[in-house]
C-alpha positions in Angstrom: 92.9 94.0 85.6 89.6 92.7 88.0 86.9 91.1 87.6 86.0 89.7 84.0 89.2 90.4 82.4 91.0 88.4 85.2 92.6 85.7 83.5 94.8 84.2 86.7 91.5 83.5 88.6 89.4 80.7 88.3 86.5 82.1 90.3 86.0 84.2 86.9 83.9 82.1 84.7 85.6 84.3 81.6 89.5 83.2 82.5 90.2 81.1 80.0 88.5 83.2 76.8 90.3 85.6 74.6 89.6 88.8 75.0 90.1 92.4 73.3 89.9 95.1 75.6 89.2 98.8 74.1 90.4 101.3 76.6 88.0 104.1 77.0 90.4 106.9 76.8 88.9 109.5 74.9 85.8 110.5 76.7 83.7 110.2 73.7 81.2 107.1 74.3 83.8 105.5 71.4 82.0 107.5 68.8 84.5 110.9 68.1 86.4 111.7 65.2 87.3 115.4 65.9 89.7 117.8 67.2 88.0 120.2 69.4 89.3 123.3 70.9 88.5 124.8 74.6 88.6 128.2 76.5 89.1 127.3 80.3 88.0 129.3 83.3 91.1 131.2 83.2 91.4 132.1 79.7 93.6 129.0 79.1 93.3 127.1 75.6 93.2 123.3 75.7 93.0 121.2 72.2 91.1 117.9 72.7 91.3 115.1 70.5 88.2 113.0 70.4 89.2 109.8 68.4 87.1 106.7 69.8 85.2 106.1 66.6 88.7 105.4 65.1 90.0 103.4 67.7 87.5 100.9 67.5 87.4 100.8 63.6 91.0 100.0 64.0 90.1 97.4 66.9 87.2 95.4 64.7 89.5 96.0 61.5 92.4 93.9 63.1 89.8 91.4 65.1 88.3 90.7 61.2 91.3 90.4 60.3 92.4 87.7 62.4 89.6 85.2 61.0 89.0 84.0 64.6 85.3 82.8 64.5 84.4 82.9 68.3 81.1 80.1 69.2 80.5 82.7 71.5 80.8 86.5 71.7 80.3 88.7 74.8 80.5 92.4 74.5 80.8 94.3 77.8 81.3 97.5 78.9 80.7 99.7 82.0 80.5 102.8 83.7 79.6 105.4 80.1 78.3 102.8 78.3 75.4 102.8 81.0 75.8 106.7 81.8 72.9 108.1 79.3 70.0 105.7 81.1 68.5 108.7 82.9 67.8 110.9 79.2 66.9 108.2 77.9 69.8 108.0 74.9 70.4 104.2 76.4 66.9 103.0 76.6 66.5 104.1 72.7 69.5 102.4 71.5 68.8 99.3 73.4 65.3 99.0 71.7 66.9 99.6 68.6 69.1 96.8 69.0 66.7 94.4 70.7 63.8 95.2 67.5 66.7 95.2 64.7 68.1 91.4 65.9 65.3 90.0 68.2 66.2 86.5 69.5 69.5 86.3 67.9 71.2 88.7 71.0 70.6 88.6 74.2 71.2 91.5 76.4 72.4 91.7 80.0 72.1 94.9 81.9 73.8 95.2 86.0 72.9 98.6 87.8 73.6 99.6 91.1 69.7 101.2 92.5 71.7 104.4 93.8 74.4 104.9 91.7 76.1 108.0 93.1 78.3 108.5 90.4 75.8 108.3 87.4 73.6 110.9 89.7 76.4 112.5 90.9 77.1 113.4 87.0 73.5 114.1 85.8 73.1 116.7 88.0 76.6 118.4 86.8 75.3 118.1 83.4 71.7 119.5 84.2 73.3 122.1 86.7 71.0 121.1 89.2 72.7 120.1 93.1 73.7 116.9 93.8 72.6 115.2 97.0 69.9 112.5 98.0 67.0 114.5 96.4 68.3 114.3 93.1 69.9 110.8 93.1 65.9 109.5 94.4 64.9 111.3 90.8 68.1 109.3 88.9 66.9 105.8 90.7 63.2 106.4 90.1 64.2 107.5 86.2 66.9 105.0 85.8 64.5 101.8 87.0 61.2 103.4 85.3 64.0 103.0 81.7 65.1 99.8 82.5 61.9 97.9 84.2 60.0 99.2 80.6 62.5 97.4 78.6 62.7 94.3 80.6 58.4 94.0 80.5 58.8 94.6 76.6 61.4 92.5 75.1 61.6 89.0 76.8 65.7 88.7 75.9 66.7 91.7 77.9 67.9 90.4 81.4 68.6 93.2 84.6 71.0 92.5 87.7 69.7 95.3 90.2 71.5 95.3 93.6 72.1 98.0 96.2 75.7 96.6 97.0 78.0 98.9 98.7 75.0 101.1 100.2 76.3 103.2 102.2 74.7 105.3 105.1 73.5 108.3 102.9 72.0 105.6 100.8 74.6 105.7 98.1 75.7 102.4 95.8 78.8 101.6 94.3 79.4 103.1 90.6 80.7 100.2 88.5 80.6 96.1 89.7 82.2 93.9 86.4 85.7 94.9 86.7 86.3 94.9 90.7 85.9 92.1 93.6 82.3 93.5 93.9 82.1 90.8 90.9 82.2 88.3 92.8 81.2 89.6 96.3 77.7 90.6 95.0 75.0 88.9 96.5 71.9 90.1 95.5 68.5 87.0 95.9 71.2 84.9 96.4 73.3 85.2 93.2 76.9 87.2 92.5 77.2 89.2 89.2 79.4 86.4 87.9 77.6 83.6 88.6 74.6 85.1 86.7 76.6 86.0 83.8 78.5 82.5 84.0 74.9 81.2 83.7 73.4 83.3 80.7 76.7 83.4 78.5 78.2 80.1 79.1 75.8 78.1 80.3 72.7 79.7 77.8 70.6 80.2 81.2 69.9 84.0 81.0 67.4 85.0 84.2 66.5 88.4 86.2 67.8 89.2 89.6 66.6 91.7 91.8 63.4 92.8 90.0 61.8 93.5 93.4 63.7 96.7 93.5 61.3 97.9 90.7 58.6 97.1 92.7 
């Protein structure tokens, strides 16, 4: 495992804490408790078993169980847990959270501006074409969602950066568990260092808010 789960490295400010990991292994956002049953293309019949919800109850169940009592607790996740930005379903749950706890959690968000991935995706869903016209539409949705919550709720903290850019203008998909962690270099600062200095050090700050300019 990269990036923040690297315990061998010392350039990752997380090394040395305990961790518990939750694979994301049933395609359900960690929320299903169903079987559901599907009709390929060619007639074919495929049974899915969506069972996240479960998995994590088991997870917490057996962390709770353990009495540990952390002075700190991160919770991260990448990739899906940013995917619904562009309808929305993310900016609405993050303002739940931030009204529900205020000042008691702080909230640390990293996007790539040109996610090709993410865009990639939401036109799939949509059934619209992929390509640079729709991923402008994702990056102009995706800051507009983010740049409002950062304006509205002074403990929610962004890390924008167009690493990776390629030359069709595309960015890399995920940063936290790859050496992009480290190699990111966006006003001067890699994604570690910033989250070394909001979750360790209690120094939470923005980087690259000129991109919502």
């Amino acid at each position: 495992m990269n990036g923040t789960l690297e315990a061998n490295r010392g350039e990752n400010p997380f090394n040395d804490w305990s961790i518990l990991h939750m694979p994301y292994v049933t395609g359900d956002f960690h929320v299903g408790d169903n079987m559901v049953d599907f009709v390929l293309e060619d007639g074919t019949r495929l049974s899915m078993a969506y069972n996240g919800y479960n998995n994590v109850s088991a997870a917490l169940e057996w962390l709770a169980a353990t009495g540990i009592s952390p002075d700190k607790l991160l919770v991260a996740g990448q990739s899906a847990g940013g995917f619904a930005a562009e309808a929305n379903v993310m900016r609405g749950a993050l303002r739940h959270i931030l009204g529900k706890y205020g000042d008691r959690v702080t909230v640390l968000h990293s996007e790539t501006i040109s996610d090709n991935v993410l865009a990639w995706f939401e036109a799939r869903l949509n059934g619209e074409e992929p390509g640079p016209e729709h991923r402008a539409g994702w990056t102009q949705r995706m800051l507009a969602t983010y740049g409002s919550l950062n304006r509205d709720y002074p403990n929610f903290y962004l890390y924008l950066t167009d690493y990776g850019r390629t030359e069709d203008g595309k960015t890399t998909h995920t940063l936290s568990l790859a050496d992009s962690y480290y190699d990111t270099n966006e006003d001067g600062v890699s994604l570690a260092t910033w989250l070394a200095d909001a979750v360790i050090r209690g120094a939470p700050y923005d980087v690259g808010l000129g991109w919502l300019d």
